[in-house]
C-alpha positions as CSV (number, residue, x, y, z in Angstrom):
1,X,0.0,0.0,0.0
2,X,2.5,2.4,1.0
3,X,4.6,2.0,-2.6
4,X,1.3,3.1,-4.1
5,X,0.4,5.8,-2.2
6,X,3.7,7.4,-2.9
7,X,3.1,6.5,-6.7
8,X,0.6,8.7,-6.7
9,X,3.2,11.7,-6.2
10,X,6.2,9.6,-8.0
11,X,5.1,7.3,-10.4
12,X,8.4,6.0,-10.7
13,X,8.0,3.7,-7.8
14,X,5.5,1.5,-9.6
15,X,8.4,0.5,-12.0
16,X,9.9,-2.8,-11.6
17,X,7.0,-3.7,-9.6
18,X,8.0,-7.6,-10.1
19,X,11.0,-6.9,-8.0
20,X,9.3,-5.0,-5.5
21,X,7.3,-7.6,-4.7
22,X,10.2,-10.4,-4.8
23,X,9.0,-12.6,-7.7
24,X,12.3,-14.2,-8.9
25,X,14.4,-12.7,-11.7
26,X,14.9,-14.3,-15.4
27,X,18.7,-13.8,-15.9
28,X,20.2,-13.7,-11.6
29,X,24.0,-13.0,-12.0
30,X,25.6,-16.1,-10.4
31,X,27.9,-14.9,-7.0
32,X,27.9,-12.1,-7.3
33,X,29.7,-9.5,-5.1
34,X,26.4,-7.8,-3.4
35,X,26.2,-4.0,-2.1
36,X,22.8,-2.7,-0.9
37,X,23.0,1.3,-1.3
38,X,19.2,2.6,-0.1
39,X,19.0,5.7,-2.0
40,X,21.2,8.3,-4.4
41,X,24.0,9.3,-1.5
42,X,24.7,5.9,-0.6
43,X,25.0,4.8,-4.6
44,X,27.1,7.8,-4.5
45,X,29.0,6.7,-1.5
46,X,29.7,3.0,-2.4
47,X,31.6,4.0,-5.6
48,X,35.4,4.3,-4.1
49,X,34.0,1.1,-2.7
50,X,32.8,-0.4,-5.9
51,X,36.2,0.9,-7.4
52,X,38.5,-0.5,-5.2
53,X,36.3,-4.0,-5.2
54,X,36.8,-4.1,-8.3
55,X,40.4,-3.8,-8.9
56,X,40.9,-6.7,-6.3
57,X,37.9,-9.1,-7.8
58,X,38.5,-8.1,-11.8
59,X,36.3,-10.8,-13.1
60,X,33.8,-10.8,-10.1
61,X,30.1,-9.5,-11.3
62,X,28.0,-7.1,-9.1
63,X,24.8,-6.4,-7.7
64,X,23.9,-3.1,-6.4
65,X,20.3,-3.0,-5.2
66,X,18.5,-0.4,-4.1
67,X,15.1,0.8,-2.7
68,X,14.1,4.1,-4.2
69,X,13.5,4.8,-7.7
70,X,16.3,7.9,-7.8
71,X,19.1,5.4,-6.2
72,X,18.7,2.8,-8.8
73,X,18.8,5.3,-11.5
74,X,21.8,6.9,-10.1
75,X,22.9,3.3,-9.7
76,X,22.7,2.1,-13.3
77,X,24.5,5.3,-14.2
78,X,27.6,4.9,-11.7
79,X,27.8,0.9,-12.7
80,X,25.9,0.2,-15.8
81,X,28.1,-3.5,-16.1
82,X,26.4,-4.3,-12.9
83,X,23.2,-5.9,-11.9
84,X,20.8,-3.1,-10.3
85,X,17.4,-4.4,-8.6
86,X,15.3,-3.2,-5.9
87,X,15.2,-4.7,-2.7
């Protein structure tokens, strides 16, 4: 209920609604290294982080989930090899 009451002022939150509501994803990268950044400054935040993962686990994919609609956006644009879902 909540998701779609603030749809009503963002609509972007009903995107991706199948992941909201955990149904399972076609193509899941296999282990993955996982960082949960909530909104836009921690996607921000986790990019030295992201950076210097990434120099020690070269061949390593990522997942970078989020839960607001701005953070996954800023997400995909930071790390657009990686994975980015809501969670």
């Amino acid at each position: 209920r909540h998701l779609r009451r603030r749809a009503l002022k963002s609509p972007a939150y009903l995107e991706h609604w199948d992941e909201r509501v955990g149904q399972a994803y076609p193509n899941p990268v296999q282990r993955p290294i996982w960082i949960h950044a909530v909104s836009v400054g921690d996607t921000r935040a986790a990019e030295p982080l992201v950076q210097a993962l990434r120099r020690h686990f070269p061949d390593s994919p990522f997942l970078i989930t989020q839960m607001k609609p701005n953070g996954r956006a800023t997400a995909q644009s930071l790390f657009p090899d990686a994975q980015c879902r809501y969670l």
